[in-house]
C-alpha positions in Angstrom: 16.6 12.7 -15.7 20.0 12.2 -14.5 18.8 10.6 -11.5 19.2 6.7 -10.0 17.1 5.8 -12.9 19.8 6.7 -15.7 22.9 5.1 -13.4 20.9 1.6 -13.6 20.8 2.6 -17.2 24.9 3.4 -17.1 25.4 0.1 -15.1 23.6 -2.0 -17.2 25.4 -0.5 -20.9 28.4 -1.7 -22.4 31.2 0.9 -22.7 30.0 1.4 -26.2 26.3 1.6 -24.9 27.2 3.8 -22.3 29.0 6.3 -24.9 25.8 6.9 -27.1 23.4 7.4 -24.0 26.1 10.0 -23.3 25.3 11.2 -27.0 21.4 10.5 -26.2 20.4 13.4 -27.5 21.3 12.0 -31.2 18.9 9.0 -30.4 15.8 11.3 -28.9 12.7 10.9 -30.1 12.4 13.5 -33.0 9.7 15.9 -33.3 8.3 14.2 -36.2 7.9 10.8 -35.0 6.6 12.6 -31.2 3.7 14.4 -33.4 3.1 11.1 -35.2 2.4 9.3 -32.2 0.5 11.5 -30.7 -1.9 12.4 -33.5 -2.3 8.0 -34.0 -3.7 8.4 -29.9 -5.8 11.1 -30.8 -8.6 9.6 -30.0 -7.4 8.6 -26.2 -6.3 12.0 -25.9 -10.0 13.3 -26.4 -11.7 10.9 -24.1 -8.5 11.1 -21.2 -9.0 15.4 -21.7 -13.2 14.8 -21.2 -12.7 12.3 -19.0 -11.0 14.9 -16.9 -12.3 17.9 -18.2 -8.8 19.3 -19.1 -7.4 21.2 -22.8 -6.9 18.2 -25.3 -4.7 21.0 -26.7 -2.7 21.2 -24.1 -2.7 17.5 -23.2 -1.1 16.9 -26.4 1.4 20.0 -26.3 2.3 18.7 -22.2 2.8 14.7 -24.0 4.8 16.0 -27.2 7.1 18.2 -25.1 7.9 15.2 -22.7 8.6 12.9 -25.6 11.1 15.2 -27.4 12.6 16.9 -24.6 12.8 13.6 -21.9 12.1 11.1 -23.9 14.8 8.7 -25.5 15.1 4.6 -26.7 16.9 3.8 -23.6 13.2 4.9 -21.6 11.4 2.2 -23.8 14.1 -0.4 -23.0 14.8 -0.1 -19.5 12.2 2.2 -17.5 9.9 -0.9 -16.6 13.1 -3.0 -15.7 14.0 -0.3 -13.3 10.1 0.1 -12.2 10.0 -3.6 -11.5 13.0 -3.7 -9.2 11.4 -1.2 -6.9 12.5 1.8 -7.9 10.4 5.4 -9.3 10.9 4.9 -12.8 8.9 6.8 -15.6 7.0 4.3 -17.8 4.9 4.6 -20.9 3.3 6.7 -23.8 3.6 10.3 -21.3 6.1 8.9 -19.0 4.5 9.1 -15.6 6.6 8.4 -12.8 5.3 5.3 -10.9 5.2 7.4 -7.5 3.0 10.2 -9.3 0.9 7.5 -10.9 0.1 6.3 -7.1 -0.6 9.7 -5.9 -2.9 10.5 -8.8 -5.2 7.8 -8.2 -5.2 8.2 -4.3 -6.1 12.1 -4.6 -9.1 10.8 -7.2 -10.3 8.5 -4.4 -9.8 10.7 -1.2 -12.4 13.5 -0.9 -10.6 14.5 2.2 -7.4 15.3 0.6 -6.1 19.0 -0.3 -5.8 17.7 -4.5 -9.2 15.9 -4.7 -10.5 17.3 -7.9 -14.1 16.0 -7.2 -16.3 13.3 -6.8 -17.3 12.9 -11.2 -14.0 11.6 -11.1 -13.5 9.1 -8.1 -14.0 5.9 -10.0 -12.3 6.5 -13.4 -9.0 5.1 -12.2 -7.9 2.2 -9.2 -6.0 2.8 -6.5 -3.7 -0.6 -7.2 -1.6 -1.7 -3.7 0.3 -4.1 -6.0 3.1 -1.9 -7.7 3.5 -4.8 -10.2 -0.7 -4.2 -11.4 0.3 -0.3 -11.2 3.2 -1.1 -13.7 1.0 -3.0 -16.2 -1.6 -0.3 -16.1 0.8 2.6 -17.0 2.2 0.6 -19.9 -1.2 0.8 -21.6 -1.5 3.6 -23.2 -5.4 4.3 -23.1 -4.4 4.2 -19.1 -1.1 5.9 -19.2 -2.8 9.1 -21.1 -5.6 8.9 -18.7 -3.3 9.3 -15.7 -1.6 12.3 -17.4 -5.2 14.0 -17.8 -6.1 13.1 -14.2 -2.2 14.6 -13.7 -3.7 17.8 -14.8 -7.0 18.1 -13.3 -5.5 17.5 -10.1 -2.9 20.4 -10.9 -5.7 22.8 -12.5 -8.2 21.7 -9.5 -5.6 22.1 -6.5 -4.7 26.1 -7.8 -8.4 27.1 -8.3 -9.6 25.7 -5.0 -6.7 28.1 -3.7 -7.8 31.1 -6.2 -5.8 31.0 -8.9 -7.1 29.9 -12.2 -4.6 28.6 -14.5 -6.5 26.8 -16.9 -5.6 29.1 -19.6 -1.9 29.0 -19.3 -0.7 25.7 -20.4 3.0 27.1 -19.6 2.2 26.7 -15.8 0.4 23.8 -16.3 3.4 22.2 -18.1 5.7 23.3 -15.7 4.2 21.7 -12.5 3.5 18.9 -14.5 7.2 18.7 -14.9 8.0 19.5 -11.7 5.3 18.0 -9.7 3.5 19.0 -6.9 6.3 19.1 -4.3 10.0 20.3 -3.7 12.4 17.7 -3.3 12.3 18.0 0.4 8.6 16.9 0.2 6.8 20.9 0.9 4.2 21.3 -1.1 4.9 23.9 -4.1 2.2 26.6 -2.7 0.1 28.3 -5.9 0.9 32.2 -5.7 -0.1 35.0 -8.0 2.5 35.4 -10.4 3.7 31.7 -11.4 6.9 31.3 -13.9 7.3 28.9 -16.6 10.7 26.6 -16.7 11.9 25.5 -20.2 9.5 22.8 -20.0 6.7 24.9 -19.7 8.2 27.3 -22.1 8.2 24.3 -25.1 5.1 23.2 -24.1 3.3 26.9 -24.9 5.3 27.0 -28.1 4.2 23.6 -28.9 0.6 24.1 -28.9 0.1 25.4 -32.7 1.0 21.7 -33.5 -1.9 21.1 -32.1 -4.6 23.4 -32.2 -6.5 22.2 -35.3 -6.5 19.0 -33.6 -8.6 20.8 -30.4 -11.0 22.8 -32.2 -12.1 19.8 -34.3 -12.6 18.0 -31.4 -13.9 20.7 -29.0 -17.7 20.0 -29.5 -16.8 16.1 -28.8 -14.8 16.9 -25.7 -17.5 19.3 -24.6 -20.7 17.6 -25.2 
């Protein structure tokens, strides 16, 4: 994330602060305490994934590799500072990205839109035009795990309705939830036959055997 959000960061450090964020790999969340957290939001993890009708399995895997690979203290102590003063700052338990948060719940709400995932899910999360009650929701982690889930659906959704099923590879899935929907020059990224997984998506396949006792225990809840 070496992007304006992490030069606030550098700006507002002391020289010594500045040093260890250098060094912030020494301070990331480890795997331990990411797999601790997420099994304690277990349960918001099952009803975000049926709420949205997406892998609780990969949910989790997609949350645990953003924490350890993206995730340090400095996010905890300066990403809603950053959000506040107007700028696209990742905030909360799966670090969404305050823009992405906004187009989530607008695709939920706008049936004419290319990523509406359908109409079961049009009411399960507000379109907020204060930022400020955006910010507040995303640091709520009931809501913050919800907008990943709806993150996903709108992913899986978008790529079916084009032909390509990708519900079943949770490295692509990962991946574009990583990269996002669009190319820095605001083109959409097209679905295609033969997707690759970055090193996000990568992590997050290997990361699902942390997880998939956790699913199949909870399969005939999410399903029901």
């Amino acid at each position: 994330m070496l992007n304006f959000k992490n030069t606030v960061k550098g700006y507002l450090f002391t020289p010594f602060l500045l040093l260890v964020f250098i060094s912030n790999q020494l301070f990331s969340e480890s795997d331990k305490d990411a797999y601790s957290k997420i099994i304690e939001r277990k349960e918001l993890i099952i009803f975000a994934s049926k709420s949205f009708d997406v892998n609780p399995v990969y949910l989790s895997a997609i949350i645990y590799t953003e924490r350890t690979k993206n995730y340090d203290w400095t996010d905890e102590a300066f990403d809603e500072v950053i959000a506040r003063v107007g700028k696209n700052s990742s905030i909360g338990f799966c670090q969404v990205k305050l823009k992405t948060a906004y187009f989530i719940s607008k695709q939920l709400a706008d049936s004419s839109s290319s990523y509406y995932p359908g109409g079961k899910y049009k009411n399960i999360l507000k379109v907020h035009k204060n930022p400020y009650r955006l910010i507040d929701d995303l640091q709520i982690d009931s809501l913050n795990i919800l907008y990943a889930a709806a993150y996903l659906r709108i992913i899986q959704s978008y790529w079916q309705r084009a032909g390509y099923f990708i519900d079943e590879r949770p490295e692509i899935i990962g991946s574009l939830y990583q990269l996002g929907l669009f190319h820095k020059n605001g083109e959409p990224r097209e679905p295609h036959f033969n997707p690759k997984a970055n090193t996000f998506g990568k992590k997050t396949l290997d990361s699902i055997f942390l997880f998939t006792e956790f699913g199949k225990i909870n399969m005939k809840i999410l399903f029901k």
